[in-house]
N, C-alpha and C positions, 0 to 999 in steps of 0.2 A: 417409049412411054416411061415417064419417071417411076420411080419406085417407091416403097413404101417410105426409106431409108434417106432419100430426097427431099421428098416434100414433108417430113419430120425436119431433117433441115433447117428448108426456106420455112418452116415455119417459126422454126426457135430464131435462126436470123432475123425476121419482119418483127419479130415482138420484141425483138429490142429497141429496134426504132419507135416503136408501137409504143409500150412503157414510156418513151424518155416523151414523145409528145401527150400523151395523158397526163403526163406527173405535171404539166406546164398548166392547164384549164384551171381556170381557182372560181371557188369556191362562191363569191360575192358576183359572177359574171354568166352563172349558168342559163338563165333567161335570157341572156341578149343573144340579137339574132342582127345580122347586117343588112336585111331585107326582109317583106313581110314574108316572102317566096321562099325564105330559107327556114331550114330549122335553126331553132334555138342551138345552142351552143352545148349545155351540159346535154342537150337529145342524139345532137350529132357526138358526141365524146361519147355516151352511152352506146350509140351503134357501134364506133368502133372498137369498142370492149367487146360488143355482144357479137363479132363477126368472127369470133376463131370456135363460135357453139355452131356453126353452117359447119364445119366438118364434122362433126356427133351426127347433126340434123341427116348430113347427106348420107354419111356411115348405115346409118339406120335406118332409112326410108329409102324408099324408089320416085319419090314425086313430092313436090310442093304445087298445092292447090289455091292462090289468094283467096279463089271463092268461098273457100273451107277455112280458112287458115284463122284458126283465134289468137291471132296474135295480140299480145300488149308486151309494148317495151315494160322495160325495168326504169322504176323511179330513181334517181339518184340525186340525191342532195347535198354532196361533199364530194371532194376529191379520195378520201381515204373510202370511200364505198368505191366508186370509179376505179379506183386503183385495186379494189379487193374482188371488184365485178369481172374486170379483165382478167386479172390471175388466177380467179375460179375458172370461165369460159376458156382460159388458154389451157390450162391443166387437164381439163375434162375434153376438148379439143387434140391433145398430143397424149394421151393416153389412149383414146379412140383409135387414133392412128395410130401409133405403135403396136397396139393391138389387129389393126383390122388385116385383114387377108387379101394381097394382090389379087384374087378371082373376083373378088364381091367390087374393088376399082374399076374394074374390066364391066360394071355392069351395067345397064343404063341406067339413067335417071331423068325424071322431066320436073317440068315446069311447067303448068299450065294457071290459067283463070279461066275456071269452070271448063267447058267444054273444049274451049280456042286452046291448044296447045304452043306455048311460047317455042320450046325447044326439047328436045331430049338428046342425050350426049354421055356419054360414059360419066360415071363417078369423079372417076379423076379429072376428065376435064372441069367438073364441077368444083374440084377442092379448090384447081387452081385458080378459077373464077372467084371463089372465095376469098381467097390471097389477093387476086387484084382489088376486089371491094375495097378489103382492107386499106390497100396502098392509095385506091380513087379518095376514099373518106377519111384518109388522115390528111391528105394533102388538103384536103377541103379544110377540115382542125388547123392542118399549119395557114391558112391565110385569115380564119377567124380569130386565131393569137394573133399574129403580125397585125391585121386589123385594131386588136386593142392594147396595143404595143408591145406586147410579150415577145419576148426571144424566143427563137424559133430552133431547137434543136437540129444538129444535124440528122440528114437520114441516109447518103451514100457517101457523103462527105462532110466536111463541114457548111455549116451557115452563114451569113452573110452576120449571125448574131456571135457565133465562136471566134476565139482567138487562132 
C-alpha cells in the first residue's frame, strides 16, 4: 500500500503537469465547448483545478452522497483565477496529506447516490482515483487546446508542440 510519503509525491509530480496545461486555456475561449455533449472549456479547466480538494474531501469524510451532495462548481472568468483556484485546492490538498495519518488511509470510504451504493474501498484507493481523474480530465484539456490550435505542453515527455 503506498504511503503517505508517496502519494505527497505523485501529487507534487502530476501538478506540474497540471500547472503547465492550465497556464495554456485563455481567457477569450472559456465558453467553447467541441460538442453540445461536452463541457465547456474554462468548466472542464475549472474541474481540473478543483480535483486535488478530493483529497481534503476524502481525508475528512467516509462517503460522498450525489443525492446529498450540494455541490456548485467555482465560476472562473480568467486564467489568473484558474491558476489561483488550482494552487489554492493543491496547497490545502498536500497539506491535508502531509498531515493525515496512515490508519485513517486504511479506512473505508464510499460512494453512493442515495441508497444504491457505487463502491466503497479504502481511502487510499480513493486518493489514487483522485490522481487518475486528474490525469483522465487533463487529457481531455489537452485535446480541447490542440482542438483550438494551442500547443499542448508536454506531460511524461515532450509534445509533438515542443522542441
Amino acid at each position: 500500500m503506498p504511503t503517505i510519503t508517496e502519494l505527497v509525491k505523485e501529487m507534487e509530480l502530476e501538478s506540474r503537469t497540471t500547472r503547465k496545461m492550465l497556464s495554456r486555456v485563455p481567457d477569450d475561449k472559456l465558453d467553447w465547448q467541441p460538442h453540445s455533449r461536452s463541457m465547456a472549456l474554462g468548466r472542464l479547466a475549472t474541474h481540473v483545478a478543483e480535483l486535488p480538494g478530493w483529497v481534503t474531501m476524502t481525508l475528512h469524510t467516509n462517503e460522498l452522497d450525489f443525492a446529498k451532495s450540494a455541490y456548485k462548481p467555482k465560476v472562473i472568468r480568467t486564467n489568473p483565477e484558474l491558476m489561483g483556484y488550482f494552487e489554492e485546492t493543491l496547497a490545502d490538498g498536500m497539506k491535508n496529506l502531509a498531515d493525515a495519518d496512515q490508519a485513517e488511509l486504511d479506512k473505508p470510504w464510499t460512494l453512493r447516490n442515495g441508497e444504491v451504493i457505487l463502491y466503497t474501498i479504502p481511502k487510499t484507493e480513493v486518493l489514487r482515483m483522485a490522481y487518475c481523474q486528474i490525469v483522465h480530465h487533463r487529457a481531455q484539456l489537452g485535446v480541447f487546446l490542440r482542438l483550438l490550435d494551442i500547443p499542448i505542453p508536454g506531460s511524461y515527455g515532450p509534445s509533438a508542440d515542443e522542441d
